[in-house]
SERO-4910 file (N, C-alpha, C, O; in steps of 0.05 Angstrom, whole numbers):
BEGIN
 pado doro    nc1    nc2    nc3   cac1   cac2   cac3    cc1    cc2    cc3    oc1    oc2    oc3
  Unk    A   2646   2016   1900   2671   2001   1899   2694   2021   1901   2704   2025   1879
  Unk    A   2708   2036   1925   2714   2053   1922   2741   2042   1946   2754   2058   1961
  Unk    A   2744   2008   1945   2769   1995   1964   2791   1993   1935   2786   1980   1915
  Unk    A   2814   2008   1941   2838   2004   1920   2844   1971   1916   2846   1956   1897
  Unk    A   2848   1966   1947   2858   1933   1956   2837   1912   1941   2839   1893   1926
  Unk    A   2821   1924   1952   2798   1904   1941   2807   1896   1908   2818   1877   1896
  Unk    A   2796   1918   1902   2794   1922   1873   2823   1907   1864   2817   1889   1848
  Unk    A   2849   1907   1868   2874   1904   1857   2869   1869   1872   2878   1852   1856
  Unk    A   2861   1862   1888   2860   1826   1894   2841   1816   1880   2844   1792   1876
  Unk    A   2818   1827   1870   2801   1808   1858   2818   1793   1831   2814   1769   1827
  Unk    A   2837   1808   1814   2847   1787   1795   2853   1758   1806   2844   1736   1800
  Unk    A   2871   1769   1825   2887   1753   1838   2871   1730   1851   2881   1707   1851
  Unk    A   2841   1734   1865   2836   1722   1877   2818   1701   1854   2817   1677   1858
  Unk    A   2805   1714   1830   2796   1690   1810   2823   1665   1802   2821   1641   1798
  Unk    A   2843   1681   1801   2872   1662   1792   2870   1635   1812   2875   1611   1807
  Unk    A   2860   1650   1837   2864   1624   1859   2839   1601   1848   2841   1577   1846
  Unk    A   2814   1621   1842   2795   1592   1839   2802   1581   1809   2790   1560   1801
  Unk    A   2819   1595   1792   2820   1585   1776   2842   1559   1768   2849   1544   1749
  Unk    A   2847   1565   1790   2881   1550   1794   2869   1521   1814   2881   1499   1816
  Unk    A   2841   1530   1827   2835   1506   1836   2815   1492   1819   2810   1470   1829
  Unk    A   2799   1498   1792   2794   1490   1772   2820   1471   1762   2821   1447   1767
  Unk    A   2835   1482   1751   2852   1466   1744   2865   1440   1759   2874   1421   1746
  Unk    A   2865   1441   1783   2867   1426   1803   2850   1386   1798   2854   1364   1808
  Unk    A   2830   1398   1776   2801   1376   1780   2817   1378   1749   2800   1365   1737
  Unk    A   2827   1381   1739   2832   1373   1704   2861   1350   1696   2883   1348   1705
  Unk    A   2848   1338   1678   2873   1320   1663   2870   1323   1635   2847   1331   1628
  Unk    A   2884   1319   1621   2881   1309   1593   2858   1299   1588   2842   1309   1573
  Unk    A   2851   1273   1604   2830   1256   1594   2808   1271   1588   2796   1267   1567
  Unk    A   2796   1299   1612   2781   1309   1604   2776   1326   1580   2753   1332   1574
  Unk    A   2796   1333   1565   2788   1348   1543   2779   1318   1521   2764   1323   1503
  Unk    A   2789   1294   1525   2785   1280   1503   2760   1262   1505   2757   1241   1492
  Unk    A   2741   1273   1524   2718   1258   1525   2701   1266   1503   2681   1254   1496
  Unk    A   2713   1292   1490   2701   1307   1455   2697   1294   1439   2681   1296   1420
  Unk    A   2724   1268   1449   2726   1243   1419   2715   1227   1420   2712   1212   1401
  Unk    A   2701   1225   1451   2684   1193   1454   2655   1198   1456   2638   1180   1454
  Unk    A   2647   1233   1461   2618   1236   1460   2609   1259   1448   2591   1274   1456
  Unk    A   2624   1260   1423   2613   1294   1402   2592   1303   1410   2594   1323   1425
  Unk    A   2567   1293   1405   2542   1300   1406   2532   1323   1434   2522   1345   1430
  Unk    A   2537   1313   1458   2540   1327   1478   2557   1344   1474   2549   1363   1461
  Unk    A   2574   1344   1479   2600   1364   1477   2591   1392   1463   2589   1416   1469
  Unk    A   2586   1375   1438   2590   1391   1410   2558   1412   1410   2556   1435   1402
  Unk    A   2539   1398   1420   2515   1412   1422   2512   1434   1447   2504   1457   1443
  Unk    A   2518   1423   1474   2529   1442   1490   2541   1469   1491   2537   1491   1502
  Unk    A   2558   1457   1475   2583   1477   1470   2565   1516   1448   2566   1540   1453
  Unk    A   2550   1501   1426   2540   1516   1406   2514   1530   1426   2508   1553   1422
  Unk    A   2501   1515   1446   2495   1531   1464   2497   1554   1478   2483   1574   1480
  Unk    A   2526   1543   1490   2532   1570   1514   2540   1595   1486   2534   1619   1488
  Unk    A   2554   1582   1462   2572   1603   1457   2566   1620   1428   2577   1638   1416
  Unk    A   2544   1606   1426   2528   1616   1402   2496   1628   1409   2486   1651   1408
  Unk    A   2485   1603   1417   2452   1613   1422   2447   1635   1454   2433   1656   1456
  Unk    A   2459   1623   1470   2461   1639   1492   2476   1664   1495   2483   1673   1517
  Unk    A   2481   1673   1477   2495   1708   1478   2471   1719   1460   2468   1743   1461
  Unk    A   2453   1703   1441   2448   1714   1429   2416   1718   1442   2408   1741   1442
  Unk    A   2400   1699   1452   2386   1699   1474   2386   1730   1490   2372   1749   1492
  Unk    A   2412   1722   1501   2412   1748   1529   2409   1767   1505   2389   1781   1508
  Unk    A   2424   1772   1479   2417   1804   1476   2387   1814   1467   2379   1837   1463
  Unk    A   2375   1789   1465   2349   1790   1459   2325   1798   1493   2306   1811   1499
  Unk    A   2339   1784   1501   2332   1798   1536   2336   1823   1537   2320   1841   1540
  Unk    A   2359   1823   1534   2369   1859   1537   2350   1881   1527   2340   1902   1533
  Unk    A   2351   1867   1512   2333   1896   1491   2297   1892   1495   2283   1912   1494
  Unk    A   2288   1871   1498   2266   1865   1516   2260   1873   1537   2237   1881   1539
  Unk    A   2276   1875   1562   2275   1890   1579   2290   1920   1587   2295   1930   1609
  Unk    A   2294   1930   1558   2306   1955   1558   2324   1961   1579   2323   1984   1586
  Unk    A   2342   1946   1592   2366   1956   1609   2383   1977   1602   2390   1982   1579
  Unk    A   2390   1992   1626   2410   2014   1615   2442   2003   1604   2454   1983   1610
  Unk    A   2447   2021   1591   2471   2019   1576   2489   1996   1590   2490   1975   1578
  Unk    A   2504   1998   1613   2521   1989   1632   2509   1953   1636   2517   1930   1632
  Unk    A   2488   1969   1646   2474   1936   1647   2477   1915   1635   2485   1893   1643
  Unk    A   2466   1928   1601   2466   1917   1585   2497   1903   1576   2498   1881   1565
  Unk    A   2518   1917   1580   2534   1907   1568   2544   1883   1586   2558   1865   1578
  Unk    A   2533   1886   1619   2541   1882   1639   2521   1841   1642   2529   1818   1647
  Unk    A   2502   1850   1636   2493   1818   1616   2504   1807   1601   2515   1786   1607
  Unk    A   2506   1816   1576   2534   1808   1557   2550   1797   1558   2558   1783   1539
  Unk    A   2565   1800   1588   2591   1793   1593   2580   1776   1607   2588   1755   1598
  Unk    A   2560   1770   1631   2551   1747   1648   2544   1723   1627   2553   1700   1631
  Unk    A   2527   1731   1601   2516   1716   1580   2554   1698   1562   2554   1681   1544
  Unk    A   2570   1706   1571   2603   1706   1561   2616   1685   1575   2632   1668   1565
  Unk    A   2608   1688   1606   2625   1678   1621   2625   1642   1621   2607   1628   1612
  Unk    A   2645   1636   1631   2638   1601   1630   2626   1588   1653   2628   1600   1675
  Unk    A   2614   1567   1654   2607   1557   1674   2636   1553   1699   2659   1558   1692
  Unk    A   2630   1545   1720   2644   1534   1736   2645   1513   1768   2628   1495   1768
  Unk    A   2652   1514   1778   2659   1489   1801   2630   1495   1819   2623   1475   1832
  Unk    A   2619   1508   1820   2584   1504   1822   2568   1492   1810   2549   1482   1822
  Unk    A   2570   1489   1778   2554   1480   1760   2560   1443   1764   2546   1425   1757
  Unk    A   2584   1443   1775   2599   1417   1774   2585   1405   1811   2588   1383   1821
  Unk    A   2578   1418   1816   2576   1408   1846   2533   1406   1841   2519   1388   1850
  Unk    A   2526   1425   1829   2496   1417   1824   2492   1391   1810   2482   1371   1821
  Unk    A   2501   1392   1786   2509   1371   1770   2516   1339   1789   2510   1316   1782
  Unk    A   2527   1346   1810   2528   1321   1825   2511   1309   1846   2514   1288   1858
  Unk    A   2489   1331   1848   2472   1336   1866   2452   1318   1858   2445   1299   1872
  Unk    A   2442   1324   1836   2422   1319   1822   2418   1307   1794   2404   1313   1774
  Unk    A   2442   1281   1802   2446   1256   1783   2453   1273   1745   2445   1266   1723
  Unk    A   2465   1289   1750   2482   1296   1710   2506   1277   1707   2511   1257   1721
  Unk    A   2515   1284   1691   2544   1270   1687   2571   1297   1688   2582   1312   1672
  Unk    A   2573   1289   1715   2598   1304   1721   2618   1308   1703   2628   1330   1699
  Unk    A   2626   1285   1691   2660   1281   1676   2647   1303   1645   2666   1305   1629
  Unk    A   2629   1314   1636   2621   1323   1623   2622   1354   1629   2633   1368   1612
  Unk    A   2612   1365   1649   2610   1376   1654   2644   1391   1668   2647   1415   1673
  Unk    A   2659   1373   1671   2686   1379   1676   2700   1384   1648   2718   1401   1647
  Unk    A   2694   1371   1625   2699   1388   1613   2693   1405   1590   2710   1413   1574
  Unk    A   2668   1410   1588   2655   1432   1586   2670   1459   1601   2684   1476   1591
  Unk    A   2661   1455   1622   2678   1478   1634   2718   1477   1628   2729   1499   1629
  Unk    A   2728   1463   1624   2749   1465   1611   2755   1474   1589   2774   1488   1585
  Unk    A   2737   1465   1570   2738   1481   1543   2725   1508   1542   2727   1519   1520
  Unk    A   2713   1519   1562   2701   1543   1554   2723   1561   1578   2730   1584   1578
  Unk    A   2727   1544   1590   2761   1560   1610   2770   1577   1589   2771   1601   1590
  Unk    A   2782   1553   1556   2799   1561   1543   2786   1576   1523   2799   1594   1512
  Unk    A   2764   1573   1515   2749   1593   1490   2751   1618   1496   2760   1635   1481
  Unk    A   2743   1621   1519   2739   1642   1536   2752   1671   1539   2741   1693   1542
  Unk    A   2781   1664   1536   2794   1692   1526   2790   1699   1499   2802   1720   1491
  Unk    A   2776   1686   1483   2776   1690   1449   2744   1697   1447   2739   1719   1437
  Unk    A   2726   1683   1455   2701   1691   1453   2691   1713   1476   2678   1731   1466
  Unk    A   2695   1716   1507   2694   1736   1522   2697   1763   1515   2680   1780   1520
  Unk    A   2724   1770   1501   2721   1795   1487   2709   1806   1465   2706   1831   1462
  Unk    A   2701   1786   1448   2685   1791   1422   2659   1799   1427   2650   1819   1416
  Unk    A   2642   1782   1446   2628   1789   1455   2618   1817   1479   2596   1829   1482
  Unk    A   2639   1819   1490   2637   1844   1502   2645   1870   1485   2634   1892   1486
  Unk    A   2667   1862   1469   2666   1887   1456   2637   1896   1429   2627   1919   1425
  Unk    A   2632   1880   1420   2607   1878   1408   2580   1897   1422   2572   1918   1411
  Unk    A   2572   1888   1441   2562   1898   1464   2564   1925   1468   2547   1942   1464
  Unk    A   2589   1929   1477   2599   1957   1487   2597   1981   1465   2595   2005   1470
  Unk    A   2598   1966   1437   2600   1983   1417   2565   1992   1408   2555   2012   1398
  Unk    A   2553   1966   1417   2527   1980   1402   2508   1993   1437   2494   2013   1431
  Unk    A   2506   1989   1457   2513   2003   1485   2507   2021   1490   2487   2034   1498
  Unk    A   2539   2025   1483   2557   2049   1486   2576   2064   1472   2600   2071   1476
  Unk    A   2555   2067   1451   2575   2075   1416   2591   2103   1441   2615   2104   1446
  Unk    A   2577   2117   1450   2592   2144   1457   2622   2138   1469   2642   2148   1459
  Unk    A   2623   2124   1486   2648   2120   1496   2669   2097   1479   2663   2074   1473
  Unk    A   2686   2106   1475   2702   2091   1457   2720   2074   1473   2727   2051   1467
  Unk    A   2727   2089   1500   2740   2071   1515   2735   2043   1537   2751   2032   1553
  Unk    A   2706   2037   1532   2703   2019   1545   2706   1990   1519   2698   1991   1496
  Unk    A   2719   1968   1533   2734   1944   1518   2747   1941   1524   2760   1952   1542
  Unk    A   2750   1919   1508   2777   1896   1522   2798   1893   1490   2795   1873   1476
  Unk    A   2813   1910   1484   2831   1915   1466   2851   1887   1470   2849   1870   1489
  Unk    A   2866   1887   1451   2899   1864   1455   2908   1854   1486   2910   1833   1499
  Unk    A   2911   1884   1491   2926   1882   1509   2914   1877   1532   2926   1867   1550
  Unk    A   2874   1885   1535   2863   1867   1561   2867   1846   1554   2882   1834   1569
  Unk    A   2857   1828   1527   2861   1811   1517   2888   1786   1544   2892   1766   1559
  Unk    A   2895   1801   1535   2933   1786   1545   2927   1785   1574   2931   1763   1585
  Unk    A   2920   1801   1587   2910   1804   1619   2889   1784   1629   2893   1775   1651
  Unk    A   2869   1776   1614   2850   1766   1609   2862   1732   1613   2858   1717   1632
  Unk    A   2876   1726   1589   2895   1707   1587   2910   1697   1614   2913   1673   1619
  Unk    A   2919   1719   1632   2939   1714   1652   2923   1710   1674   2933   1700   1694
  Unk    A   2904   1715   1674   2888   1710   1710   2866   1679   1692   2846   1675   1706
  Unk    A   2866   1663   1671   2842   1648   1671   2865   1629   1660   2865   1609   1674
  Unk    A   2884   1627   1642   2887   1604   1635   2913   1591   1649   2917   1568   1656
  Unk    A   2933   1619   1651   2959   1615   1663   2955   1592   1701   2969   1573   1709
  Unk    A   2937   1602   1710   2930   1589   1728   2913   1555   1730   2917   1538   1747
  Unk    A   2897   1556   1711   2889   1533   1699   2905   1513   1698   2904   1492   1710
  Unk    A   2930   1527   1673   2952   1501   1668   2969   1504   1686   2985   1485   1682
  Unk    A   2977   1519   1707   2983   1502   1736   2979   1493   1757   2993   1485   1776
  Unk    A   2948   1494   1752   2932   1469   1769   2934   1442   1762   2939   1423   1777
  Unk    A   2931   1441   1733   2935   1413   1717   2966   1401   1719   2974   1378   1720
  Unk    A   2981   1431   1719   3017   1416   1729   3017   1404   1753   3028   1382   1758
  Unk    A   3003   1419   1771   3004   1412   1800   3001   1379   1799   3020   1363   1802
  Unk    A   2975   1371   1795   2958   1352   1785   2986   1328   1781   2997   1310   1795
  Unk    A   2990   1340   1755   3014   1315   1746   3034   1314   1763   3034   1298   1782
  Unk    A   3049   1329   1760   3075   1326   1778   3066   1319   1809   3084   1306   1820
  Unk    A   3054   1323   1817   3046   1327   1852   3021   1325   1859   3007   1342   1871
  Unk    A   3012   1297   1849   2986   1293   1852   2979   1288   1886   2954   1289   1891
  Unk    A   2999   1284   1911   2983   1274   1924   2978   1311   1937   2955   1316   1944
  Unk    A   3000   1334   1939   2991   1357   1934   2963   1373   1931   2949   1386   1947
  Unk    A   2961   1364   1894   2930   1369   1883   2915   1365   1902   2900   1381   1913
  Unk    A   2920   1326   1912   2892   1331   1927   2888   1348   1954   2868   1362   1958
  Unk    A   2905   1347   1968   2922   1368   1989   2892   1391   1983   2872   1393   1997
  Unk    A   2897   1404   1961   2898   1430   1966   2866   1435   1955   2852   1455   1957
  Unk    A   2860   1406   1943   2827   1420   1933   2814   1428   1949   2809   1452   1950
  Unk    A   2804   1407   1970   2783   1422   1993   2790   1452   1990   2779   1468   1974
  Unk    A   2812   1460   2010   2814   1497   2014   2804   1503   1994   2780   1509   1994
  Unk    A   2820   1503   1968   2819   1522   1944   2784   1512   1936   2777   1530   1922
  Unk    A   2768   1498   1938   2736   1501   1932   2729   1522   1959   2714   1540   1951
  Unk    A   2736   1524   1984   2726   1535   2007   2731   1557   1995   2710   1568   1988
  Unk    A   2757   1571   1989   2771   1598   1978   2748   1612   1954   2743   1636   1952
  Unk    A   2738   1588   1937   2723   1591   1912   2694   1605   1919   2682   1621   1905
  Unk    A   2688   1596   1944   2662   1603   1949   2662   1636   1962   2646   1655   1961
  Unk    A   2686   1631   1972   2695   1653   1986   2693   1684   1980   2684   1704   1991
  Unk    A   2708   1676   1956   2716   1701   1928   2688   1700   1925   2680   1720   1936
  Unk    A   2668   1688   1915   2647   1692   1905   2632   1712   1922   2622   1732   1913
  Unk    A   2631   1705   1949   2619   1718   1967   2619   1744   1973   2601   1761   1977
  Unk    A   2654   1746   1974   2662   1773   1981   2658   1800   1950   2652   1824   1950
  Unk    A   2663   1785   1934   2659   1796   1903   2628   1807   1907   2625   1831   1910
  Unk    A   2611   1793   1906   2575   1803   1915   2578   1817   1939   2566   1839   1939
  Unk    A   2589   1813   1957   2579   1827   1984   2595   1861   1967   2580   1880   1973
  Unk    A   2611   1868   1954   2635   1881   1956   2614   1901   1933   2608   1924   1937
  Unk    A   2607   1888   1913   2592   1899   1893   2565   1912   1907   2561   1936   1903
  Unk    A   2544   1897   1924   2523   1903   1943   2525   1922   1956   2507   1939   1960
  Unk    A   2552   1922   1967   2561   1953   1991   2561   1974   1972   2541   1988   1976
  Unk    A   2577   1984   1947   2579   1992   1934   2557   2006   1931   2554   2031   1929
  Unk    A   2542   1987   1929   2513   2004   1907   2494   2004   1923   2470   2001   1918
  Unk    A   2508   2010   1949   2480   2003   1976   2455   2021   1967   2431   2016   1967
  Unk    A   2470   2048   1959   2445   2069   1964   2427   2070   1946   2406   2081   1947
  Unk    A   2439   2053   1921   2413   2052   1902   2406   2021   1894   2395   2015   1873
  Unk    A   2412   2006   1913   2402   1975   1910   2382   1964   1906   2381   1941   1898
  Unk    A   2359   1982   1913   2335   1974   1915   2322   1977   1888   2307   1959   1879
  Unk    A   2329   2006   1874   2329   2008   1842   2340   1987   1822   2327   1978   1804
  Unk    A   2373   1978   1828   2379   1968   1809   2365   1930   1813   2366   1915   1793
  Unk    A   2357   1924   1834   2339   1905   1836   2313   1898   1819   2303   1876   1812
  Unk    A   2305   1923   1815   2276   1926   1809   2281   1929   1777   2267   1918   1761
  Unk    A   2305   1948   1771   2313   1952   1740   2321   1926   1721   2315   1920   1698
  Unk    A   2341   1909   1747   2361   1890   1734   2347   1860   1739   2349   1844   1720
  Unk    A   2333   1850   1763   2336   1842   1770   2312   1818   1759   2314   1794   1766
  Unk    A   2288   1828   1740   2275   1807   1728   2282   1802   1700   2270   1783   1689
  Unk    A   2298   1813   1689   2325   1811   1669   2344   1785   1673   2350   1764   1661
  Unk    A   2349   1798   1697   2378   1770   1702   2350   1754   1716   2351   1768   1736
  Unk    A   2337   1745   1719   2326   1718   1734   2310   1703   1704   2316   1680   1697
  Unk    A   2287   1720   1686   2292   1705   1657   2318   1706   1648   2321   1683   1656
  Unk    A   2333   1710   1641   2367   1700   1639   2376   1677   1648   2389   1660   1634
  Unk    A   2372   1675   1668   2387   1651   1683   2360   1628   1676   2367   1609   1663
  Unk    A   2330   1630   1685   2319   1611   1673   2318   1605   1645   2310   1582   1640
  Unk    A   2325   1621   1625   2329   1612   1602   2357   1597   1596   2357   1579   1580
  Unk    A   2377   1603   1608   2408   1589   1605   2397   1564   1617   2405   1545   1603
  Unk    A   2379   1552   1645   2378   1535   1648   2361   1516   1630   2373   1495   1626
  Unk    A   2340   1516   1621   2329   1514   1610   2337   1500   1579   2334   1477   1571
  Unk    A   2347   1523   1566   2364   1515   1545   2377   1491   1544   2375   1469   1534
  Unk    A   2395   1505   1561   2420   1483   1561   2404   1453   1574   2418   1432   1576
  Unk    A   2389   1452   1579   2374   1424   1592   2358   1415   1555   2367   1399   1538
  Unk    A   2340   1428   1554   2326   1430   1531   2335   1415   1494   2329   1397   1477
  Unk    A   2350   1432   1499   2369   1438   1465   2374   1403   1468   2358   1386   1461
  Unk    A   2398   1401   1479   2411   1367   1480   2393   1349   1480   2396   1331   1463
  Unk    A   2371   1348   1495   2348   1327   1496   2334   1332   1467   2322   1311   1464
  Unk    A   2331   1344   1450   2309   1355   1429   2334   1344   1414   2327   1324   1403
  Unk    A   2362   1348   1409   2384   1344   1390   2395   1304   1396   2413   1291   1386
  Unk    A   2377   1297   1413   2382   1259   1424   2406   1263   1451   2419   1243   1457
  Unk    A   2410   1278   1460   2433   1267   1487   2411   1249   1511   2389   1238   1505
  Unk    A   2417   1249   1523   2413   1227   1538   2406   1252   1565   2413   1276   1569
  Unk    A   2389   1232   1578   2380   1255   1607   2401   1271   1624   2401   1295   1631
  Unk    A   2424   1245   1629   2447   1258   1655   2472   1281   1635   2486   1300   1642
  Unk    A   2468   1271   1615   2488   1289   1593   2466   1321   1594   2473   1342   1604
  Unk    A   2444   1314   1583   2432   1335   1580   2427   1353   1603   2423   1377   1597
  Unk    A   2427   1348   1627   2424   1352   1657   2454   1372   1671   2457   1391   1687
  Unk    A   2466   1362   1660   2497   1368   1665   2504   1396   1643   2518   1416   1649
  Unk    A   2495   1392   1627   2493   1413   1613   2474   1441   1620   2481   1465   1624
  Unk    A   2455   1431   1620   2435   1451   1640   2445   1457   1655   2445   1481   1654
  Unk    A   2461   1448   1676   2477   1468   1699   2500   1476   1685   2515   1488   1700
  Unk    A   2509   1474   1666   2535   1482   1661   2531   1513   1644   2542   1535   1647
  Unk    A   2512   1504   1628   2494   1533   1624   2487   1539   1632   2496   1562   1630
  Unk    A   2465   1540   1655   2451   1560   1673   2466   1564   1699   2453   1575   1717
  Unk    A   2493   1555   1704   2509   1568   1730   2536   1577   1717   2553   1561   1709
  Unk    A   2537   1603   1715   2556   1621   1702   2576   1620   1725   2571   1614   1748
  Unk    A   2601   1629   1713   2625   1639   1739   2619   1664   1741   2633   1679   1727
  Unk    A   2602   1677   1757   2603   1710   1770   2623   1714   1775   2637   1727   1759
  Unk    A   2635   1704   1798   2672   1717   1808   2681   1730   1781   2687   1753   1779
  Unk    A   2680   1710   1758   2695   1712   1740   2672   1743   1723   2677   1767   1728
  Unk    A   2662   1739   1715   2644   1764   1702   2649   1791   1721   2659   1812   1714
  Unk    A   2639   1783   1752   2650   1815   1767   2671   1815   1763   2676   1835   1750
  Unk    A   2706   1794   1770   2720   1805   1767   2734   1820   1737   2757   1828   1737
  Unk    A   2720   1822   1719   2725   1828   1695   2714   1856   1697   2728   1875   1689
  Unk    A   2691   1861   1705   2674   1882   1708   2693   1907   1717   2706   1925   1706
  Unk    A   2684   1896   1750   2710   1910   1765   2737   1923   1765   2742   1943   1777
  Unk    A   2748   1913   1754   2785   1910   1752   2798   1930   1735   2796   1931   1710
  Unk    A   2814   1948   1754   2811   1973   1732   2821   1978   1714   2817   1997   1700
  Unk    A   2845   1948   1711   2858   1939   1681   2849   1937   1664   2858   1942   1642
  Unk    A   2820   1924   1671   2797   1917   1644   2778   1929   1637   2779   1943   1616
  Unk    A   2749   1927   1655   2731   1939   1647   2723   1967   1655   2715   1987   1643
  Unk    A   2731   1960   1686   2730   1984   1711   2712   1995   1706   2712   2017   1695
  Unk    A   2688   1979   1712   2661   1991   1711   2647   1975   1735   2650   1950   1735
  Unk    A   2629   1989   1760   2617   1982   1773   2593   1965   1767   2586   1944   1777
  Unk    A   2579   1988   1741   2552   1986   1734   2551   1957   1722   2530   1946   1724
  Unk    A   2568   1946   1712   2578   1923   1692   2575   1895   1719   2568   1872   1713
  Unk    A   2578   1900   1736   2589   1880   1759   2556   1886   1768   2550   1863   1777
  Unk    A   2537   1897   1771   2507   1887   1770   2494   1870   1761   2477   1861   1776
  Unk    A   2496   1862   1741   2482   1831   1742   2491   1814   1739   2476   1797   1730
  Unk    A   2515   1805   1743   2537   1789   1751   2534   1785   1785   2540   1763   1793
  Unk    A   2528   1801   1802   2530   1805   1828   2491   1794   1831   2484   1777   1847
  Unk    A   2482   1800   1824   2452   1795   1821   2444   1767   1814   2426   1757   1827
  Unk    A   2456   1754   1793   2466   1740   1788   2472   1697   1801   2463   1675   1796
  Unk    A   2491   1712   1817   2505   1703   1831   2484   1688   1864   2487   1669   1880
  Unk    A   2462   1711   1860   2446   1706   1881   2420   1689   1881   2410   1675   1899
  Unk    A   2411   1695   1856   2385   1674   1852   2388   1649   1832   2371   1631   1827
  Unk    A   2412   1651   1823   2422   1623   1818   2422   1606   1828   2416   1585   1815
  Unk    A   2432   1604   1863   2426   1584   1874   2397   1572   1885   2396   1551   1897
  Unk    A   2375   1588   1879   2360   1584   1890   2342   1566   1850   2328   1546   1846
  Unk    A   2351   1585   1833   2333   1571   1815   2345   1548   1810   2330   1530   1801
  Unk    A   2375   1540   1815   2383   1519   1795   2375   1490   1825   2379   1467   1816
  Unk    A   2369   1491   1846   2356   1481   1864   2336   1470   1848   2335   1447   1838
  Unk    A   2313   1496   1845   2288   1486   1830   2293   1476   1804   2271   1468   1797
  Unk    A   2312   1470   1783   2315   1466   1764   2325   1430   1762   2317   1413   1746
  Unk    A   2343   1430   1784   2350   1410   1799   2323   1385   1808   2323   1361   1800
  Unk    A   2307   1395   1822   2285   1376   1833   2271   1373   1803   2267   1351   1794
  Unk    A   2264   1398   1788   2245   1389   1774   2251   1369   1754   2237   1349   1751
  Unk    A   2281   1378   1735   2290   1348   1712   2291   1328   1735   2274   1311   1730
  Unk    A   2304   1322   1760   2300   1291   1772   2274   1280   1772   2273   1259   1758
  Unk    A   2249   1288   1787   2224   1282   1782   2218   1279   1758   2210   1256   1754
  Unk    A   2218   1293   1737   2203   1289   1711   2221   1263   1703   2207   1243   1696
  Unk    A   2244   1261   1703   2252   1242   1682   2253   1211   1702   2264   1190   1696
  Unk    A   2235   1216   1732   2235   1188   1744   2263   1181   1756   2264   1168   1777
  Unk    A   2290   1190   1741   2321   1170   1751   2322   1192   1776   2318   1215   1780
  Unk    A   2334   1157   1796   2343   1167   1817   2368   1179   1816   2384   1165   1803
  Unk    A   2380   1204   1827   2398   1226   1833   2418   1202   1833   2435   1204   1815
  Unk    A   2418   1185   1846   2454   1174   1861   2454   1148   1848   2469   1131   1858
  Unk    A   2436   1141   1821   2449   1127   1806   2475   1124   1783   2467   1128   1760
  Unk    A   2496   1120   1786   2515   1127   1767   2513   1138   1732   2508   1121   1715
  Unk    A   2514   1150   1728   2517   1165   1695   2527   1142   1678   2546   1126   1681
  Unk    A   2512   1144   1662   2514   1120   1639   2541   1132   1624   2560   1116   1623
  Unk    A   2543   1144   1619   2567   1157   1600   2592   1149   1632   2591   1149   1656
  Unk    A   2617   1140   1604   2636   1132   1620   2657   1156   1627   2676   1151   1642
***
């Protein structure tokens, strides 16, 4: 990773998908908390309790190096996003749930993201004192995830026919960043890719089948209902990478390459397991995909 440009647009370029996140948000979505606790509330203790604690139990199971490890941490941190919402629609969940899920973990996200990474970093990488996300990433952190958020949602209100204007691009843009973020991390580490594959790379794939899993699992065993529980499963098991590499990356914050490895890794067999994750809850539970979600 050795493009200045690069490196200095990736903030900028999560702001965009995050600004087209916000684009898909109203009020109503945060208050679907009040009409369906149970989901919400069980979900939620998922991503942001059991699943950090999960990955560090991976971590240390599969002995990853330092970087790695912290570099999980932060993937195990990140929130779902506009992928998890598009599987979710694929394969009969309840979208409006899953919208905001990812809304609320938009906003946790600068408060629990660093706790968790600095945690991490400290037991890691006791030697280096300077890797973290102090106040003041803190505040940086804040300005590329939420600042953009709540002017998608302005957009939204004030200038709704706009909003809709601009979603298509800004999802095309979303995929975009994602792409170039992995391709960008991949070049990087061309010469030893084949190592950090073999090091990182059955790490992050139990990771990701356990986030899916979970998050499918937990809610059904706690009474949610199949498409609640389903929606959740992708909302847990499809992390925002853009968002984890660009944190990794960015030499405001983490500015660590090694960190943007399984975030970039990541990013790649995700689509292929949450596919299989996809066919398998539709078959088992019998409901057809393109029947409407019971939850209103």
């Amino acid at each position: 990773m050795d493009s200045p440009w690069l490196l200095a647009g990736l903030p900028f370029a999560l702001g965009v998908v995050m600004f087209g996140l916000g684009l898909g948000l109203t009020a109503a979505d945060f208050r679907l908390v009040g009409r369906h606790p149970k989901a919400v509330v069980v979900s939620l203790l998922c991503q942001l309790v059991l699943l950090p604690v999960l990955c560090f139990a991976l971590v240390l199971a599969f002995r990853l190096p330092p970087e790695a490890a912290v570099g999980m941490m932060l993937l195990a941190a990140s929130p779902g996003g506009p992928t998890a919402n598009l599987f979710s629609h694929l394969f009969g969940g309840h979208v409006a749930l899953n919208v905001t899920l990812t809304a609320i973990n938009s906003v946790l996200v600068v408060v629990t993201m660093p706790i968790v990474v600095n945690l991490s970093a400290g037991y890691f990488l006791s030697d280096d004192a300077e890797v973290g996300l102090p106040f003041g990433k803190v505040v940086q952190v804040f300005t590329i995830v939420l600042v953009p958020v709540a002017a998608g949602m302005l957009v939204r209100v004030r200038a709704p026919e706009l909003a809709r204007w601009l979603t298509r691009p800004v999802r095309v843009l979303s995929v975009v960043v994602l792409v170039v973020a992995i391709a960008a991390v991949l070049y990087g580490a061309r010469d030893d890719l084949a190592d950090y594959f073999v090091a990182i790379g059955p790490a992050v794939l139990a990771f990701n089948l356990v986030s899916l899993l979970i998050g499918y699992g937990v809610p059904r065993l706690a009474g949610v209902d199949h498409r609640a529980a389903t929606a959740s499963g992708f909302e847990i098991g499809i992390h925002n990478t853009a968002f984890a590499i660009t944190i990794a990356l960015s030499p405001a914050l983490l500015n660590n390459a090694g960190m943007a490895i399984p975030g970039t890794v990541y990013g790649i067999v995700m689509f292929f397991t949450a596919a299989g994750f996809g066919r398998l809850v539709t078959r088992r539970s019998g409901v057809d995909a393109r029947t409407p979600a019971a939850l209103p």
